[in-house]
C-alpha positions, 0 to 999 in steps of 0.5 A, spaced: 500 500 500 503 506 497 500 510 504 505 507 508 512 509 503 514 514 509 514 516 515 515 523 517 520 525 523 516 530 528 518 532 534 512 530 537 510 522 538 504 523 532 508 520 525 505 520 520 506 517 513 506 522 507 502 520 500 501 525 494 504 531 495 509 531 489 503 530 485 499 535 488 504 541 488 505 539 480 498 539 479 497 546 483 503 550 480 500 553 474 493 554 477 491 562 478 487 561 484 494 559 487 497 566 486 501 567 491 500 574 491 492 572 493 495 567 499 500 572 502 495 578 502 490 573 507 490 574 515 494 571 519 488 569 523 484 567 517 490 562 515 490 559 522 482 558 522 484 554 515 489 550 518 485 549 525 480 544 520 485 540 517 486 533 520 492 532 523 496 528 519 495 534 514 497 539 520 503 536 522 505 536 514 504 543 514 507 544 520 515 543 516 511 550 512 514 555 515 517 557 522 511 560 524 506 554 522 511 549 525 510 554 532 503 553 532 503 547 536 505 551 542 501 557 541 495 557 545 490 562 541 491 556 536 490 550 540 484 554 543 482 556 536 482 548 535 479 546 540 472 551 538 472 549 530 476 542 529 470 538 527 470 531 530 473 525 527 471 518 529 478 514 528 480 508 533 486 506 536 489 499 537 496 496 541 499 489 541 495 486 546 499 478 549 494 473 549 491 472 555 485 470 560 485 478 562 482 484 558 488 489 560 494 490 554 501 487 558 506 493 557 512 486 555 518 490 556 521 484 558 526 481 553 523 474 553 516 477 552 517 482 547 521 481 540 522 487 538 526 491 544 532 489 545 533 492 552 527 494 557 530 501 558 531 502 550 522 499 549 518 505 547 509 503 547 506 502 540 500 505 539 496 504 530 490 509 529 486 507 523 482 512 519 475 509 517 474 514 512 480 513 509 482 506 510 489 508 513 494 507 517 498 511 522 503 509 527 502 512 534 509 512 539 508 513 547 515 515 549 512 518 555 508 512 558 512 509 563 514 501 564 509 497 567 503 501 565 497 499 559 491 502 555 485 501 558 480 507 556 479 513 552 476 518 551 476 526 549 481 526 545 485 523 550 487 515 552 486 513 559 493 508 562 493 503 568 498 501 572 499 493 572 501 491 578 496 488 584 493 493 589 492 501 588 491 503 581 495 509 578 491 512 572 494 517 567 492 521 562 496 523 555 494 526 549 498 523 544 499 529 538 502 533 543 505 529 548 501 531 554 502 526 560 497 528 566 497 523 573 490 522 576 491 520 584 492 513 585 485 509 587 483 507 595 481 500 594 486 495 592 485 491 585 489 486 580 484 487 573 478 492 575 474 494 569 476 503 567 470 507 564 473 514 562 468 520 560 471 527 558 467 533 556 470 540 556 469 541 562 469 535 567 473 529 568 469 522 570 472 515 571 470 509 574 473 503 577 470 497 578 471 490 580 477 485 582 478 489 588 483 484 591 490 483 590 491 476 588 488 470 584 486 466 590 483 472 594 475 472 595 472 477 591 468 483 594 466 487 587 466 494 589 467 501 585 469 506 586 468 513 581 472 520 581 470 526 579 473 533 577 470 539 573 471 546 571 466 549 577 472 548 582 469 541 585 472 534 585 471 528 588 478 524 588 475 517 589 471 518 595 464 515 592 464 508 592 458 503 591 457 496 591 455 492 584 449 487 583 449 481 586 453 474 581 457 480 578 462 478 572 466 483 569 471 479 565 471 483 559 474 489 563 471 494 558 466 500 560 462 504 555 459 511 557 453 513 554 448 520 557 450 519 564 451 512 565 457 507 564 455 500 561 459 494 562 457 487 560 456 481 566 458 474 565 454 467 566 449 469 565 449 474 560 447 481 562 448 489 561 451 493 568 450 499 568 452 505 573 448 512 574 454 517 575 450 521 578 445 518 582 452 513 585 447 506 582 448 500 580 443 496 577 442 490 571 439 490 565 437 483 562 440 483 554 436 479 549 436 473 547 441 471 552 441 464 553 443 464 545 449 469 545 456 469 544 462 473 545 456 480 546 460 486 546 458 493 548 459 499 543 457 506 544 455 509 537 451 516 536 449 516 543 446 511 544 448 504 547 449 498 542 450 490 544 453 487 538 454 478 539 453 472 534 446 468 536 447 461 536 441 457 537 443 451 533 437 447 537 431 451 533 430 453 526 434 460 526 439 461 522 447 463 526 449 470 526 451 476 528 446 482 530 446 489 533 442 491 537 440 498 541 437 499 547 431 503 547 430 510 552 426 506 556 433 503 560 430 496 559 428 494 552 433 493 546 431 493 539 435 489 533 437 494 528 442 491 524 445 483 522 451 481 517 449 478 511 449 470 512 454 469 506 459 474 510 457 471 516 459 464 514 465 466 511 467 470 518 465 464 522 469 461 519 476 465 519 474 466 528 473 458 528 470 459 535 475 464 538 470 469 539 472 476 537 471 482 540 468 490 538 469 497 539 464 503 536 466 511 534 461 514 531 457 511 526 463 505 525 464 498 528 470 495 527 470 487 529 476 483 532 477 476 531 481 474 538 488 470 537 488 475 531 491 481 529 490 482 521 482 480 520 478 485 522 471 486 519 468 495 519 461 497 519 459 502 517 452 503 519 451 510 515 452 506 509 449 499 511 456 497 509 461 492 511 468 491 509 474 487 511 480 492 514 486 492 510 492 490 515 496 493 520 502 495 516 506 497 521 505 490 525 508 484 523 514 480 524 511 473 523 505 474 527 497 472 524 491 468 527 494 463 532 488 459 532 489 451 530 495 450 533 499 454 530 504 460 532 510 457 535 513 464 538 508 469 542 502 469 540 499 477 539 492 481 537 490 487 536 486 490 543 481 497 540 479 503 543 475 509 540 479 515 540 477 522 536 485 526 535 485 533 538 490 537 538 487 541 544 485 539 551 484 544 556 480 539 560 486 536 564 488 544 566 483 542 572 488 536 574 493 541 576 491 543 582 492 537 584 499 535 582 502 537 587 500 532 592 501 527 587 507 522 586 511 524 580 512 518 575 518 517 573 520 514 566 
């Protein structure tokens, strides 16, 4: 694929590939309405408001301009700029995730646990963003995030990390186009792989920890959450407000999804949906459709609304096999089928998944589907266009590595863990976590 020819060097942990622009300017040199004595003639703060609707990969191509468009990145008139005007871009980002029975990334710096590195001190985390509107590929590096920490959630531009090690949990914020690197306070409660729920809006901060509070696989498990909570009005709650979950909780999968006040995660054994009123500090338990029948059920966020996507197996009744998606109403309680993959192609995924099961990941009107013990088969929806489509590779991932299913995969076995995630340059949310900075441990890299 010609996209992936180049990467641009940049001071910042966003590398970008470059495509077309020698055709581009070639094309452009001898048209009328690119006379530079027009474009010179503009305001500045005309051109910046241009500049600020570029995508990034375009805003850090033309950052290498000019002294002053490379300056942009450090003017905070221009990120304010951005942060009022850039339009939302629904793009999802994706890390090598080592097989295992746990939901979190295992940062493997190690030299037996990660092939690429050859010490643990030179290891730098590698993150792929994936542009559905382009079918691209980008490469994201994280030099910042100290060892021993992994993505769990995102949210607002920005992508929430969570310590490894049993016991209190440390969080840190970071916004990887420019490098911002932000710590929440520890946790109160200690936990071995809680499930993290993130939601940032421009004026305040809420994250939720909930489940596994113990610190070993052999402890007896009293699933608790606990919730953290900051906005610009001057009020904070550091992980002061806790509550119990529902009674024969789950939750394996470790994921949450925000949607209008509430965070969702799925329970296991049997199959349900849990969900955490921020506001009103509940839990309560919704009972998902076709439960008895359902297999490796994820939940998606996706235009405000809440969606459960899951295969339907009812091999003992007259019902076709295949892979649903369903919404849930306003009511709260009632969920309502809104879209099923075409039987040929369903037949043709099951095939590849052979039983592994797969998990997804919704932005905007985009579902992307992954099959576990794969890294290079992922199937997109876009539910916009009622249009589904296999995902190119990663071309930045390799080295050997494919569907470990069979029997196959002599070496370490990897696949592709997803999060939705929308770039932006400016995020001034995490400018309220500064008067907390002091009283907080420095990370030290």
């Amino acid at each position: 694929m010609e996209a992936f020819n180049a990467s641009m060097p940049l001071p910042f942990s966003y590398l970008f590939t470059s495509e077309g622009s020698a055709a581009n300017s070639s094309s452009s040199s001898g048209d009328p309405w690119m006379d530079t004595r027009i474009w010179s003639k503009l305001p500045q703060s005309l051109l910046d408001r241009v500049i600020a609707f570029l995508p990034p990969p375009a805003f850090f191509r033309a950052r290498l301009v000019c002294k002053r468009w490379y300056g942009l990145l450090f003017s905070n008139t221009f990120l304010e700029l951005c942060f009022q005007v850039s339009p939302d871009r629904h793009c999802f980002i994706f890390f090598k995730n080592k097989i295992h029975s746990t939901y979190i990334y295992q940062n493997n710096n190690s030299n037996n646990n990660h092939p690429r590195s050859s010490s643990s001190a030179s290891y730098s985390m590698e993150g792929y963003l994936f542009n559905p509107y382009e079918i691209t590929w980008h490469r994201l590096s994280f030099p910042l995030i100290p060892s021993g920490f992994s993505p769990c959630a995102s949210s607002g531009g920005l992508l929430c990390w969570v310590s490894d090690e049993a016991g209190t949990k440390s969080l840190i914020l970071c916004n990887p186009l420019v490098g911002s690197f932000t710590p929440l306070p520890p946790t109160l409660r200690p936990r071995l792989f809680p499930s993290i729920g993130l939601t940032i809006t421009p004026s305040s901060i809420d994250v939720a920890v909930a489940g596994d509070d113990l610190i070993s696989p052999y402890a007896v498990k009293n699933l608790s959450s606990e919730s953290f909570h900051i906005d610009a009005g001057g009020f904070f709650s550091l992980w002061g407000t806790t509550s119990s979950l529902p009674r024969l909780c789950s939750l394996e999968s470790g994921k949450m999804v925000y949607v209008e006040g509430k965070f969702y995660c799925m329970n296991y054994n049997p199959f349900s949906v849990l969900a955490y009123d921020i506001g009103s500090n509940n839990w309560c338990k919704i009972q998902a459709p076709m439960r008895r029948f359902l297999r490796s059920p994820s939940l998606v966020e996706s235009k405000g609304r809440l969606l459960l996507v899951a295969a339907v197996e009812k091999s003992k009744l007259n019902v076709p096999k295949s892979l649903r998606i369903w919404f849930l109403q306003d009511c709260g309680t009632a969920w309502v089928e809104m879209e099923r993959m075409p039987l040929q192609l369903y037949i043709q995924f099951a095939d590849i998944e052979g039983g592994r099961g797969f998990d997804c990941v919704g932005n905007g009107e985009f579902v992307v589907i992954m099959i576990r013990g794969c890294w290079d088969k992922a199937l997109l929806f876009d539910m916009c266009r009622k249009r589904w489509q296999w995902m190119p590779p990663c071309p930045f991932v390799g080295g050997g590595w494919g569907c470990s299913g069979g029997g196959g995969g002599g070496g370490g076995e990897f696949e592709l863990h997803g999060f939705a995630y929308e770039p932006k340059l400016a995020t001034p949310v995490t400018g309220m976590l500064d008067q907390l900075t002091h009283p907080l441990q420095s990370f030290s890299c």
